[in-house]
Backbone as JSON Lines, residues from 0, in Angstrom:
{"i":0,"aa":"X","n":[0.86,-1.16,0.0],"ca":[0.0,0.0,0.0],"c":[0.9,1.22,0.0]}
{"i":1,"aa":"X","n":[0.83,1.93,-1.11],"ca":[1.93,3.59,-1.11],"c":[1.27,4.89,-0.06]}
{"i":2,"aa":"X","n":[1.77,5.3,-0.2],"ca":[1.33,6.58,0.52],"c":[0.19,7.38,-0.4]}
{"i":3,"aa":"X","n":[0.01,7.3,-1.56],"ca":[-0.79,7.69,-2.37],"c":[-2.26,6.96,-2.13]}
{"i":4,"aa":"X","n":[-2.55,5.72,-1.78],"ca":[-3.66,5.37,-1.48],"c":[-3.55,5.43,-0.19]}
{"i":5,"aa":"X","n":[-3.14,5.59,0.91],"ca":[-2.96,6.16,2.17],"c":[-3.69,7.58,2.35]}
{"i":6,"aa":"X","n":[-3.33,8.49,1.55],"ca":[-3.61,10.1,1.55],"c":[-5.11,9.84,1.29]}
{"i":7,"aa":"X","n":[-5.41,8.9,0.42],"ca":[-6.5,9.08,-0.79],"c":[-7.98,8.46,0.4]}
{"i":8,"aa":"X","n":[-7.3,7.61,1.39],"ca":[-8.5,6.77,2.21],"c":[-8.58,8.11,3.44]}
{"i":9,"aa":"X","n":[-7.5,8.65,3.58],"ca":[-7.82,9.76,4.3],"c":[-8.54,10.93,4.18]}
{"i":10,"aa":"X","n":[-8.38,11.21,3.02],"ca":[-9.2,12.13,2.31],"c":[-10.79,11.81,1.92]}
{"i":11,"aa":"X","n":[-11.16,10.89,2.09],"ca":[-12.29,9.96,1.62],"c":[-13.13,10.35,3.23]}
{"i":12,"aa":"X","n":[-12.36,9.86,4.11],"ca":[-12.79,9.79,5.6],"c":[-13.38,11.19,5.99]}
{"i":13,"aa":"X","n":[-12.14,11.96,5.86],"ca":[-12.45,13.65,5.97],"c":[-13.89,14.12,4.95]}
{"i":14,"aa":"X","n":[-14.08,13.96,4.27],"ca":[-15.34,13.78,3.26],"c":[-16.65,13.44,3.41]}
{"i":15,"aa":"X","n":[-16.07,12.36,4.14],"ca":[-17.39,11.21,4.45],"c":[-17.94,12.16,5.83]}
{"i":16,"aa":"X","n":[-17.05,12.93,6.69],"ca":[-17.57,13.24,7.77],"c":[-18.18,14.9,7.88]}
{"i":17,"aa":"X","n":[-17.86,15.48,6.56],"ca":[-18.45,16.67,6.14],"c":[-19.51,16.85,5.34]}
{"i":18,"aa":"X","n":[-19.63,16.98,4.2],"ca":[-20.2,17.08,3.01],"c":[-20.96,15.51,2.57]}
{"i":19,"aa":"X","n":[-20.41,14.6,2.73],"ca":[-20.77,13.62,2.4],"c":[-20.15,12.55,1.52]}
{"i":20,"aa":"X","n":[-20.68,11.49,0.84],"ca":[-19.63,10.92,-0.39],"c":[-20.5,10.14,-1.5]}
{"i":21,"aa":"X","n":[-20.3,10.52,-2.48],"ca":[-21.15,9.91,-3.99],"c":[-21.13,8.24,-3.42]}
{"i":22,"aa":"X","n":[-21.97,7.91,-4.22],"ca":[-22.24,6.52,-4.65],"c":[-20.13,5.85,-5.11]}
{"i":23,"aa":"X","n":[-20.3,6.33,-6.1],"ca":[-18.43,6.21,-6.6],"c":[-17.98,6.23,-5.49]}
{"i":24,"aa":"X","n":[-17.83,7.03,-4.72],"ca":[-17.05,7.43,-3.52],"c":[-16.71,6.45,-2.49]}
{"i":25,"aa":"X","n":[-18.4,6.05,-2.12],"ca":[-18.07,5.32,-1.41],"c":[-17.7,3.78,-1.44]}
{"i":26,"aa":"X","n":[-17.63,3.52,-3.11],"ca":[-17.21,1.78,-3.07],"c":[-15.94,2.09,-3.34]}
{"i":27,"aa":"X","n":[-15.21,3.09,-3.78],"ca":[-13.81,3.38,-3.49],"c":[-13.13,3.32,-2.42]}
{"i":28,"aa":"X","n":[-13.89,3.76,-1.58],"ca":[-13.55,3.75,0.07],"c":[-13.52,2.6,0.52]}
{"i":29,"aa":"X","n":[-14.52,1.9,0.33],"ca":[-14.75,-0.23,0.85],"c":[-13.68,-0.23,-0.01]}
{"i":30,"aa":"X","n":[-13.05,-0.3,-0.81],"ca":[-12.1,-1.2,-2.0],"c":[-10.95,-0.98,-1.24]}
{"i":31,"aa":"X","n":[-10.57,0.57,-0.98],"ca":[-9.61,0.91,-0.77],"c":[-9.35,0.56,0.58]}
{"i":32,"aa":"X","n":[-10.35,0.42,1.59],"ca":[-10.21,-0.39,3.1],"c":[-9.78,-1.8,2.65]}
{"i":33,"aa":"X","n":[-10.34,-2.78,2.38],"ca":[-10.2,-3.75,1.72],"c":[-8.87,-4.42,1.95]}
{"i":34,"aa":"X","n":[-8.35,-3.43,1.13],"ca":[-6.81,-3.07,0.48],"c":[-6.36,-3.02,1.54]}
{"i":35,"aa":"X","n":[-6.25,-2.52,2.46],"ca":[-5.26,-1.67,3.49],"c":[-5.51,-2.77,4.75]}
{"i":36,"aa":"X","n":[-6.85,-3.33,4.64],"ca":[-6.76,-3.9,5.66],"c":[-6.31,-5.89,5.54]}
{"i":37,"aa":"X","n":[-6.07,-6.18,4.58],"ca":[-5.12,-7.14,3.0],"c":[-4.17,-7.25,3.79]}
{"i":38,"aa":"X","n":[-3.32,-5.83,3.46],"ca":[-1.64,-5.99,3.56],"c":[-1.43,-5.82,4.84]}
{"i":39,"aa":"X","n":[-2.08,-4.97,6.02],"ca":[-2.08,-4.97,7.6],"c":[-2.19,-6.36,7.68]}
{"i":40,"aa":"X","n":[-3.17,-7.08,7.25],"ca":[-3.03,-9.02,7.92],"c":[-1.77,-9.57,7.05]}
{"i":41,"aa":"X","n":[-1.54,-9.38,6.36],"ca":[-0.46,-10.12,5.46],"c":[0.62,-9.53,6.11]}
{"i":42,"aa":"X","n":[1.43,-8.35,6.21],"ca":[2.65,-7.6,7.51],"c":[2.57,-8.86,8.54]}
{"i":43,"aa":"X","n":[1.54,-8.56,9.48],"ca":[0.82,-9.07,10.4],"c":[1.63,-10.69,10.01]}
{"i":44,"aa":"X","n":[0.5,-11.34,9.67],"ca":[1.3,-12.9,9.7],"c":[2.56,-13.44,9.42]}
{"i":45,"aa":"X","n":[3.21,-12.23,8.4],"ca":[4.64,-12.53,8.16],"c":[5.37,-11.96,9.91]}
{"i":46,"aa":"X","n":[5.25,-11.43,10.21],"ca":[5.26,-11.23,11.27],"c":[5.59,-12.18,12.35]}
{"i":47,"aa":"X","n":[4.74,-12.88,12.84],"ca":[4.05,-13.65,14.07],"c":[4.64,-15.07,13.09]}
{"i":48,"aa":"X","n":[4.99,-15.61,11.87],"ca":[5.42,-16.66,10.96],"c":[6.99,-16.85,11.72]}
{"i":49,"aa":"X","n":[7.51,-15.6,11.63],"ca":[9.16,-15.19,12.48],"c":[9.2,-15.4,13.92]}
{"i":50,"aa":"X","n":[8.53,-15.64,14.95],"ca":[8.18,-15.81,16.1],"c":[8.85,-17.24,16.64]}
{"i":51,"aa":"X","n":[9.93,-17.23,16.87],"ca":[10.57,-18.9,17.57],"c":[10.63,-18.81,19.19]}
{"i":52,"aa":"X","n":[10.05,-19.8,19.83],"ca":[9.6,-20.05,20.91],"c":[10.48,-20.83,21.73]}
{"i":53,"aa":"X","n":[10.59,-20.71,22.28],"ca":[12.29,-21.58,23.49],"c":[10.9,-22.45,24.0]}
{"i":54,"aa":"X","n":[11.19,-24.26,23.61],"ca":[10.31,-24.9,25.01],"c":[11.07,-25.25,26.28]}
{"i":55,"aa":"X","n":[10.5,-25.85,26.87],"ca":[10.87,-26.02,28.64],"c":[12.28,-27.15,28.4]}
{"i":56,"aa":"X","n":[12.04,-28.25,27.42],"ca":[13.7,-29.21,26.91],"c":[14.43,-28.55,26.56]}
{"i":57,"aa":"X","n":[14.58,-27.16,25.75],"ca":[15.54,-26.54,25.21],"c":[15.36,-25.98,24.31]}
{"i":58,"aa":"X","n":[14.48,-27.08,23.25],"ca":[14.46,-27.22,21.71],"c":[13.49,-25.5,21.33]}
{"i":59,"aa":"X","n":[13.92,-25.56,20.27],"ca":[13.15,-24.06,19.89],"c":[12.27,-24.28,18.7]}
{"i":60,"aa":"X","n":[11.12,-24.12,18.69],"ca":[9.94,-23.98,17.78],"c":[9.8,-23.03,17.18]}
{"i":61,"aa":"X","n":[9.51,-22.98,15.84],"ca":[8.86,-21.81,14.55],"c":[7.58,-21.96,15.19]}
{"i":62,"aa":"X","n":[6.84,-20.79,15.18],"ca":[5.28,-20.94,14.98],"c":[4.59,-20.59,13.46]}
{"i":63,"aa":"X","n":[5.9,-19.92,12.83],"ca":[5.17,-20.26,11.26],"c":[5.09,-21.21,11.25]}
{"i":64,"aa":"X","n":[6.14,-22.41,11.11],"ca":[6.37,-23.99,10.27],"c":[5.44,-24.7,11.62]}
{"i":65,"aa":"X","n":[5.0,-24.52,12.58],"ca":[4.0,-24.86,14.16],"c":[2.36,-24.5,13.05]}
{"i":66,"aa":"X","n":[2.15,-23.61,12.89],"ca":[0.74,-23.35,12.96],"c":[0.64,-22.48,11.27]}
{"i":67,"aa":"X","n":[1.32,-21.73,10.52],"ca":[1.37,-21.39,9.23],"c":[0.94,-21.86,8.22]}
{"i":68,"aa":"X","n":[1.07,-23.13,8.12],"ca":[0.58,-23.72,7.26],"c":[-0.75,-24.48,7.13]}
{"i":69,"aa":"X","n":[-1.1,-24.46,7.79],"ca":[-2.59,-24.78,8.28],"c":[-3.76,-24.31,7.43]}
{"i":70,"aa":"X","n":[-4.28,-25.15,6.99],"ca":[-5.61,-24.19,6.26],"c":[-6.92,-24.11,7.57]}
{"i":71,"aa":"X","n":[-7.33,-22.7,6.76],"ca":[-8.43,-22.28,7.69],"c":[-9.59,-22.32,7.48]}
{"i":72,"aa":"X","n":[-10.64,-22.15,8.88],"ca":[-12.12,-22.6,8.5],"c":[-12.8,-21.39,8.38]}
């Protein structure tokens, strides 16, 4: 996500809370949340994927290669 659709969901918000927002407007706004809120979970899991855990024997666990690969319900 650039800073250009960053400015653009901000500007949408500021809008939405004045004047109002077209029909256009506002499925731009869902799309563009969408979007933003995409790559926040995707950061996010790459994230918490990097997370190695010391157990109580010694041995050290990934919780990506632990729980990452997992499909979900």
């Amino acid at each position: 996500m650039n800073s250009l659709k960053l400015d653009r969901i901000n500007e949408l918000a500021r809008k939405a809370k004045g004047p109002g927002l077209t029909e256009a407007e506002k499925k731009e706004q869902a799309l563009l949340r969408r979007e933003y809120i995409a790559t926040i979970r995707m950061n996010l899991r790459t994230q918490l994927d990097q997370i190695d855990i010391q157990e109580k024997d010694g041995s050290i666990t990934n919780l990506g290669e632990k729980y990452g690969n997992k499909t979900r319900h």
